[in-house]
N, C-alpha and C positions, 0 to 999 in steps of 0.2 A: 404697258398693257397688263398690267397686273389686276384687271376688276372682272369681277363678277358679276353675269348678266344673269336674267329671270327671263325667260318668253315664258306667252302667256294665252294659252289655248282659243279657240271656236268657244268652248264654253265657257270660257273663265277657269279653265284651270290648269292651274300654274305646273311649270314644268321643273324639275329638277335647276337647280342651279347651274352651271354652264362652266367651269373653272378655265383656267387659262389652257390646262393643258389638255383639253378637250378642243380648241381652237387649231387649226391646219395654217399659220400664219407660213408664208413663204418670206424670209428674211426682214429682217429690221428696217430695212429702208422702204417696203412697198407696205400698204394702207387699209387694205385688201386683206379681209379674215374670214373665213369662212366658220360660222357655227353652228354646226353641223353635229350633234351629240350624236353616242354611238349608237350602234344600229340596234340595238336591245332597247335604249331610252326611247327611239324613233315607235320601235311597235309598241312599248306600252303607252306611250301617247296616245295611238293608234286609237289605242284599246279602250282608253277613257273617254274620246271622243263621238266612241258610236251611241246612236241614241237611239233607243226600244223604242217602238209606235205599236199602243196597242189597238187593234182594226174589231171594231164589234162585228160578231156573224151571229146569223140567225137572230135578228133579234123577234121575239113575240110579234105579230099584226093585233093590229088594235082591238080586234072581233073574237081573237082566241082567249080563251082562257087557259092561266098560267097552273103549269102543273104545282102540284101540291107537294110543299117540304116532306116526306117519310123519314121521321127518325126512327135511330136502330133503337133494337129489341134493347131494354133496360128495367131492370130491379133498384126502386127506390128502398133504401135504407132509414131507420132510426134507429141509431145505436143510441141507450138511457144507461147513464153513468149510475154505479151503485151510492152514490151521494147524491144529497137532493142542496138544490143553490140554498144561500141564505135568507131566500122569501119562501121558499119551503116548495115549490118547484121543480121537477125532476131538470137534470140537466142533460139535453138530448143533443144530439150531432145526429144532422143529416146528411147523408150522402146517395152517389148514384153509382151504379157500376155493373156491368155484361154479367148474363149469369156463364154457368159452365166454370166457375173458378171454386177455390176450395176458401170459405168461411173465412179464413185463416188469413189466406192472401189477400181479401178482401179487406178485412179490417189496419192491417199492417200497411198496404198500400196509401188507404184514406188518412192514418195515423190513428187510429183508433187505439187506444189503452185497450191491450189484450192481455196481456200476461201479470199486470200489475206487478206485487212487491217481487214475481217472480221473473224480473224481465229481463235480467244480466242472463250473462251467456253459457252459464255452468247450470243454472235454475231451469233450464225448460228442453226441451226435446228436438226443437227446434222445427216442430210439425214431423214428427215421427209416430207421433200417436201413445206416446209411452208413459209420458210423465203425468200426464191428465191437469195441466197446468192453464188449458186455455179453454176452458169452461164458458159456454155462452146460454143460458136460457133465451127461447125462442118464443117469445109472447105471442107474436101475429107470425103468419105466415110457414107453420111447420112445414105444410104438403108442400114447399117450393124445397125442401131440401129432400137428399138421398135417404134414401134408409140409412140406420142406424149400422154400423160395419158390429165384427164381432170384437173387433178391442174395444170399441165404446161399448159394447153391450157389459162387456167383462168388468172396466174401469168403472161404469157410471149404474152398474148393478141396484145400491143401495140410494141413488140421487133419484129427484123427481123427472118425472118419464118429460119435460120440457127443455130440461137438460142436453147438451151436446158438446161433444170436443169442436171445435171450430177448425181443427185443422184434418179431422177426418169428413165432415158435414160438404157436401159438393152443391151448392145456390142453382138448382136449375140445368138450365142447357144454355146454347148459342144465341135461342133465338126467343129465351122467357121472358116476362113482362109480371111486374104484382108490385104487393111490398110487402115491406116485412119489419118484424118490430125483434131486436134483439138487445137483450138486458147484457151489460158488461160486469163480470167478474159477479155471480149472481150470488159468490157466496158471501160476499163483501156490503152486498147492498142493505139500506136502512130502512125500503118501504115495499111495501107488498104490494101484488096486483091482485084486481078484483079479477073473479076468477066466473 
């Protein structure tokens, strides 16, 4: 009696192997095996066995009308790279994301090129406000951000007033809605906007 059996579930699924020594035989002469795996094997069988039924409630009557989707409050983004493509095109990334967050997190989150050649770990501030390293010109949309704090005022003294640190710059609140157009690394870039 040295073999190895398979039972084989209500659903089809298969159970652990059965070895001999999982078997309760009562001596060699009687025919009589009982296989009965252990009592851990028995509940996760169990376990596999039970089957979710999911029951519709409430559904709509045919006369009502269905409430309407409400999405949450969100600030569309165009971050425009300071390269233009090979057909002479600016090359834009779109994104979406909650306001109430800091410029900074925002762009780093979606992958946005923030920091350029300064993006190693010893080059930038790392949103401290210090280094003046993550420079964003804000095309469209200024009134969605904060005022200007006094380290930007200090840092960005001699830049054009569209100018912003993106990791002091705060996009709104919880619950704002617009868009906005931000130039990436603006000092880097090859084309000017009409103004």
């Amino acid at each position: 009696m040295g073999a190895t059996m398979h039972l084989t579930g209500v659903l089809g699924v298969s159970s652990p192997p059965l070895a001999p020594s999982h078997c309760s035989c009562s001596g060699a002469k009687k025919q009589s095996c009982s296989l009965r795996p252990p009592r851990r094997q028995q509940q996760q069988q169990r376990r596999r066995l039970r089957v979710a039924r999911a029951v519709e409630v409430g559904a709509p009557s045919a006369g009502a009308p269905e409430p309407e989707q409400v999405e949450p409050p969100s600030i569309d983004f165009a971050f425009v790279s300071p390269r233009l493509l090979p057909d002479g095109t600016p090359d834009v990334h779109y994104r979406t994301a909650c306001g109430g967050q800091k410029l900074r997190d925002i762009m780093l989150d979606a992958y946005i090129d923030l920091y350029g050649p300064y993006d190693k770990v010893l080059l930038n501030c790392a949103g401290g406000g210090v280094c003046g390293t993550c420079l964003v010109e804000v095309v469209e949309g200024k009134e969605m951000l904060s005022p200007k704090t006094d380290v930007e005022k200090e840092l960005l003294k001699r830049k054009p007033k569209t100018w912003r640190l993106a990791c002091q710059a705060t996009v709104g609140n919880a619950d704002s809605t617009g868009q906005m157009i931000i130039q990436q690394l603006p000092e880097w870039k090859i084309h000017e906007w009409d103004k």
